[in-house]
C-alpha positions in Angstrom: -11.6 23.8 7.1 -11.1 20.5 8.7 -9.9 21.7 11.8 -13.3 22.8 12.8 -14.5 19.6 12.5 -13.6 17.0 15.6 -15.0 13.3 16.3 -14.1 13.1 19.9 -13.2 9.8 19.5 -9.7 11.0 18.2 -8.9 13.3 21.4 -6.0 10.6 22.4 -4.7 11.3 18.7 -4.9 15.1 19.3 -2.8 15.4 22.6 -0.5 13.0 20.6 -0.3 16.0 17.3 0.1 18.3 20.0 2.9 16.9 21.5 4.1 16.4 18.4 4.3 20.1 17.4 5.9 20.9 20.7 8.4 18.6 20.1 9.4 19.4 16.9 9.2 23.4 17.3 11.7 22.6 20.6 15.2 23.4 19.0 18.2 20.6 19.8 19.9 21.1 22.8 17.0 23.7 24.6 14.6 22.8 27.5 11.5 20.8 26.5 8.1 23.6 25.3 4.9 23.0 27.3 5.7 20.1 28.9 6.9 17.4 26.1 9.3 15.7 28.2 10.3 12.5 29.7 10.6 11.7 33.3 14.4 12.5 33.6 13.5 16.3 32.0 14.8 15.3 28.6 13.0 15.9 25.9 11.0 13.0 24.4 12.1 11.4 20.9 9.9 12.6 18.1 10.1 9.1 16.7 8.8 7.4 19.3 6.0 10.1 19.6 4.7 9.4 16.1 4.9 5.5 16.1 2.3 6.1 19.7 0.5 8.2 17.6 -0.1 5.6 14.8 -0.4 2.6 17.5 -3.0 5.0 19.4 -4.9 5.9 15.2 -4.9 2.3 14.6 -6.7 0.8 17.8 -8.9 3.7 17.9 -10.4 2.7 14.5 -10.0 -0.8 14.7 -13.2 -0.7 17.3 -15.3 2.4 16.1 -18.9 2.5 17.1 -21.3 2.7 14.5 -22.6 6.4 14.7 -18.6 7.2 15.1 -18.2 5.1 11.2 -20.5 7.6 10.2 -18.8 10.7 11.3 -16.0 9.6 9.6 -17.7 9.0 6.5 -18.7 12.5 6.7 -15.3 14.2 7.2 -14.8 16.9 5.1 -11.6 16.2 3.8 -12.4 12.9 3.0 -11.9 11.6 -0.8 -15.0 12.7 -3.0 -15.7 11.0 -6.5 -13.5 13.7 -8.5 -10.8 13.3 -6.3 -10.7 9.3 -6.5 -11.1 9.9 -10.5 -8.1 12.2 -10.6 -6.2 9.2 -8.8 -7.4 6.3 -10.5 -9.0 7.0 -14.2 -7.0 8.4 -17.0 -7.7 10.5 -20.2 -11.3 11.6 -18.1 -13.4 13.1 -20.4 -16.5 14.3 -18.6 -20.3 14.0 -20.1 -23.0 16.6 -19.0 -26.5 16.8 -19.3 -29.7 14.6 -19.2 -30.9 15.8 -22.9 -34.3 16.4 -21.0 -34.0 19.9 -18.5 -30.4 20.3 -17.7 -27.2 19.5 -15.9 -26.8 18.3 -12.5 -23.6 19.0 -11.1 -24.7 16.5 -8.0 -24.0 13.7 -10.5 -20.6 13.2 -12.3 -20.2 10.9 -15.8 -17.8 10.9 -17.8 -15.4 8.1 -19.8 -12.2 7.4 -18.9 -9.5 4.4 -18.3 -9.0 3.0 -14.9 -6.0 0.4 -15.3 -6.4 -1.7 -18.5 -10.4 -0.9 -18.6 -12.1 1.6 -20.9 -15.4 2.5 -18.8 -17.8 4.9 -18.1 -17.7 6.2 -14.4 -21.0 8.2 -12.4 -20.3 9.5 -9.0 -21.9 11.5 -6.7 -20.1 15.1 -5.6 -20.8 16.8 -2.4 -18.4 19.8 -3.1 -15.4 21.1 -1.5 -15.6 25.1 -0.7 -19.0 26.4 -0.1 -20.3 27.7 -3.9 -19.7 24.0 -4.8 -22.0 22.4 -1.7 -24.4 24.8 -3.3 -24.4 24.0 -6.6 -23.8 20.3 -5.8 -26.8 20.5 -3.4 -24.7 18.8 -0.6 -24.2 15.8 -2.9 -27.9 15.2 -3.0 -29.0 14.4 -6.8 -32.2 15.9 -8.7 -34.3 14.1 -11.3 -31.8 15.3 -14.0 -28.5 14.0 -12.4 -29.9 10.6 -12.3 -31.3 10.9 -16.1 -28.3 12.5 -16.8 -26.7 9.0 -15.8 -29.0 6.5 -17.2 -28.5 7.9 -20.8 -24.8 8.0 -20.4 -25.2 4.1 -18.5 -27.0 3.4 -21.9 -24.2 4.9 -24.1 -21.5 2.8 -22.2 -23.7 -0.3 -22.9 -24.1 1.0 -26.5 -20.2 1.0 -27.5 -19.7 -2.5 -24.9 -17.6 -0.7 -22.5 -18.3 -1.3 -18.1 -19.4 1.0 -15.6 -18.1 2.1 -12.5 -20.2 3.8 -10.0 -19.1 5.9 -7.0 -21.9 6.2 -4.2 -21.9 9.2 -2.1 -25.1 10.6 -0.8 -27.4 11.5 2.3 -30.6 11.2 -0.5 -32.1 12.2 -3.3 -33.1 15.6 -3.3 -35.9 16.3 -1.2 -37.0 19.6 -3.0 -40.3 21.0 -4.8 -38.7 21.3 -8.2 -37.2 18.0 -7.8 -40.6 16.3 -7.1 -41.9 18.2 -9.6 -39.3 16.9 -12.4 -40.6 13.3 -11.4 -37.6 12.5 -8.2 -39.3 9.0 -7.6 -39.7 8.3 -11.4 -36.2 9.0 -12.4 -34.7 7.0 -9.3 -37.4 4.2 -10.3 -36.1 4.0 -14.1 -32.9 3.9 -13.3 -33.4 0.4 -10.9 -35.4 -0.7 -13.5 -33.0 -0.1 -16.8 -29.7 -0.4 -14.7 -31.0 -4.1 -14.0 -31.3 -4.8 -17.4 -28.3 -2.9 -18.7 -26.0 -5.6 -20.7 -22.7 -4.5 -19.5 -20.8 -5.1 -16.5 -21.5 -2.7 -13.4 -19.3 -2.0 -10.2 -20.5 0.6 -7.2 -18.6 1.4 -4.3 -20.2 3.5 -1.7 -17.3 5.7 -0.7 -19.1 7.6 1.9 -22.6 8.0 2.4 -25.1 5.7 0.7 -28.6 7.3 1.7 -31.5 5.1 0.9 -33.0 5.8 -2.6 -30.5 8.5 -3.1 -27.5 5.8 -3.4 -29.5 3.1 -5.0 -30.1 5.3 -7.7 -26.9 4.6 -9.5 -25.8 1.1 -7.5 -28.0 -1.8 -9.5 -24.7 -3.6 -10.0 -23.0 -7.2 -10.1 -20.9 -6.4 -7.5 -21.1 -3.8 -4.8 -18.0 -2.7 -2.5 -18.0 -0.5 0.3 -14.9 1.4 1.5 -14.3 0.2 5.3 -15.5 3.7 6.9 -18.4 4.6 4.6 -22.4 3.5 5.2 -24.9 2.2 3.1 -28.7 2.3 4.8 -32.2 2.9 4.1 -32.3 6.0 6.1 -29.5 8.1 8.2 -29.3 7.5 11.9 -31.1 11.2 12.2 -34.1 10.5 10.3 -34.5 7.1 11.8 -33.8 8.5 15.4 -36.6 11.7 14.6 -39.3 8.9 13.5 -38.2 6.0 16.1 -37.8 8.6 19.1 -39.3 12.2 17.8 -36.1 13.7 18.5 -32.4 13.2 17.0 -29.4 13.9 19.2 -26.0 12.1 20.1 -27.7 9.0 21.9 -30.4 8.6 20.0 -28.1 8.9 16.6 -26.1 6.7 18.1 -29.0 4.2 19.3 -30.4 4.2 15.2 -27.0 3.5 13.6 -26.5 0.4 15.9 -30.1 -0.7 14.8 -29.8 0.1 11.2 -26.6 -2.1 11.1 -25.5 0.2 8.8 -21.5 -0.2 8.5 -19.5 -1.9 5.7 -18.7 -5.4 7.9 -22.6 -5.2 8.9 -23.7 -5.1 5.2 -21.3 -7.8 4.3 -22.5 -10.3 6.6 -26.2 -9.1 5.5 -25.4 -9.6 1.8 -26.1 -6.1 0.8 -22.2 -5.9 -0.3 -19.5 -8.3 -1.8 -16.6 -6.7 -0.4 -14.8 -4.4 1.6 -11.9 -2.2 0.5 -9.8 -1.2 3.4 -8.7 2.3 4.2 -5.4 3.3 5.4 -4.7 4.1 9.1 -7.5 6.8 10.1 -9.3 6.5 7.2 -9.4 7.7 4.0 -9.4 11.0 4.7 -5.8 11.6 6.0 -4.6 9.7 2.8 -6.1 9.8 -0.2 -3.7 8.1 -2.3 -3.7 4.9 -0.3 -7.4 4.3 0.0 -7.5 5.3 -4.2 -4.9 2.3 -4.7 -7.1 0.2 -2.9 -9.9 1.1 -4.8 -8.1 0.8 -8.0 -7.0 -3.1 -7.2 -10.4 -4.1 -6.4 -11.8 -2.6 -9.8 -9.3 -4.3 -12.2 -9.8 -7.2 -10.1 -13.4 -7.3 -10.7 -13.5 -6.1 -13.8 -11.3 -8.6 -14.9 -13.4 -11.3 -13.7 -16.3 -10.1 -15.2 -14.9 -9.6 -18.3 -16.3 -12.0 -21.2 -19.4 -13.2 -19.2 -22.3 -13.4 -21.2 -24.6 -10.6 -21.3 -27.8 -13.0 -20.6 -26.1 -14.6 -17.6 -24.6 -11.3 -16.4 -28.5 -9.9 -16.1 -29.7 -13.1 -14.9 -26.9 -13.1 -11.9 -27.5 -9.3 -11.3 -31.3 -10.1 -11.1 -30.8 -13.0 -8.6 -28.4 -10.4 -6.4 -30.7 -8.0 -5.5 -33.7 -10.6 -5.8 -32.4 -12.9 -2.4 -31.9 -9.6 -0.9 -34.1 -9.8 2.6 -35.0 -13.0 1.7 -35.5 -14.9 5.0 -37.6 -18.5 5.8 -40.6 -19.6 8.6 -39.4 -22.4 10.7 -43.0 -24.5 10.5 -43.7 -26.2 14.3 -43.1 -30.0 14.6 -46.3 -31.9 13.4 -48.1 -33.2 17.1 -47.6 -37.1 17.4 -50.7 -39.1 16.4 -52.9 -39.7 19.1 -54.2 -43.7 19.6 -57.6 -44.1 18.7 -60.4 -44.5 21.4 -61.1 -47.9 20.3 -58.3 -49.2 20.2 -57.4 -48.5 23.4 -60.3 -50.1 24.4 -59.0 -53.3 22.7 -55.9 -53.0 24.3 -57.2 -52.4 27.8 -55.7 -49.0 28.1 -56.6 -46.0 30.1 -59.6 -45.4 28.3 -61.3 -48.9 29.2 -60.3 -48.6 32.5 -62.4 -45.5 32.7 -65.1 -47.3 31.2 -65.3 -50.4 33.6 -65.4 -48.0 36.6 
């Protein structure tokens, strides 16, 4: 499936593969296939092929544009929320149901134990094969997914346990029978109630974190992103359609510079505390690596968290997301005081000079 999906900023790392192959299907001792040779006619050492191939991957990400960031966040083999619990969380026991219309498969929650911690973890899920997209709506939540998550949110908080949240999403669900089952309302009481939930939260956006959508379940002390995900008010298409009526590769690419929407531009904003790195290429060509990192930062943060007063924790969560945008007016320099007409009279100054003549 991935196959059919190529950022043509990784052509240089395809003729690499390529070579690769032709090198390694070459059998010892026979004439080089299609080309993979040196410049005596030998054949080239595999080796040396595949540390240029990760010296090529490395420098290639190490200065990805902005609308590139986002291509790879969309990668369809990269790591969705139940592949990152099947890595990191242990005895998983998932929870369905909002106890209100029904089940949202869009939103995951369940309990489980990531390192030492007990916690509850919500994540979005886009889907892998095609029946799952469609069932998952393309990772795009409806009223009960994020209902389905505050009462669970409320359940951890109940029994004193944290909360982990995975962010994945273009947006909420756009459709009629979401806005008739109250979309705004439900994303509304969940900022509301996550803000005063008396538990420690964590979020990491892990791919996508579209505008409302991602907010939704990301009210948290702190908020990581992984190094190749984004986290904006709106996708580079939808800004590009309203900025420039029309959304195609330069003006997708035009929005996501303005939207400073990457993981180093949201930690410079504020939006995020931290950045958890991805292997070379990204998450998507290992998994494992990028759940380790994951994992570390949890337990880190979880373990600083823990024992904080409830009070304090919601005061400090309050103040977060309260400085957010908060910006000041440099006030003008107050004009010098001008010398009274009088007095420069007294003094013989320019104004009596005008006066005698």
């Amino acid at each position: 499936m991935t196959q059919f999906y190529q950022m043509e900023f990784e052509r240089p790392v395809r003729e690499l593969d390529a070579r690769i192959a032709d090198a390694e299907r070459t059998p010892a001792g026979a004439p080089a296939l299609g080309g993979v040779e040196g410049v005596s006619g030998e054949p080239i050492d595999v080796e040396s092929l595949r540390v240029e191939r990760e010296r090529v991957l490395a420098d290639l990400y190490a200065k990805l544009t902005p609308w590139d960031a986002v291509r790879v966040a969309r990668h369809p083999g990269r790591p969705q929320s139940r592949d990152y619990i099947d890595h990191i969380a242990r005895d998983f026991c998932e929870l369905h149901g909002d106890r209100h219309f029904g089940d949202d498969p869009a939103i995951i929650t369940g309990f489980g134990r990531i390192g030492n911690h007990k916690c509850l973890i919500v994540g979005h899920q886009k889907g892998r094969d095609t029946q799952e997209k469609l069932r998952c709506h393309f990772g795009c939540a409806h009223p009960e997914g994020y209902r389905k998550a505050m009462a669970k949110m409320k359940l951890a908080e109940k029994f004193g346990l944290p909360i982990v949240t995975l962010v994945d999403t273009p947006g909420a669900y756009p459709g009629i029978g979401a806005e008739q089952r109250g979309q705004a309302e439900a994303i509304a009481v969940n900022l509301r109630d996550m803000s005063r939930l008396k538990t420690p939260i964590l979020s990491i956006v892990i791919g996508e974190g579209g505008s409302g959508g991602a907010l939704g379940i990301a009210v948290a002390d702190r908020v990581a992103m992984m190094q190749f995900a984004w986290y904006s008010v709106i996708s580079p298409e939808g800004c590009a359609a309203i900025l420039w009526k029309q959304a195609n590769e330069r003006t997708n690419a035009e929005a996501a510079r303005a939207l400073r929407l990457t993981a180093s531009d949201n930690l410079e904003l504020g939006v995020i505390e931290s950045i958890i790195p991805e292997p070379v290429g990204a998450a998507h060509r290992n998994p494992s690596g990028a759940a380790a990192a994951m994992q570390a930062w949890i337990t880190d943060s979880l373990d600083e968290l823990a024992g904080t007063d409830p009070d304090e924790l919601i005061e400090a969560r309050y103040q977060r997301f309260r400085k957010l945008g908060a910006f000041g007016i440099e006030q003008p320099p107050e004009p010098a005081p001008q010398p009274d007409a009088d007095a420069q009279r007294a003094d013989g100054g320019p104004q009596a000079a005008t006066d005698a003549e």
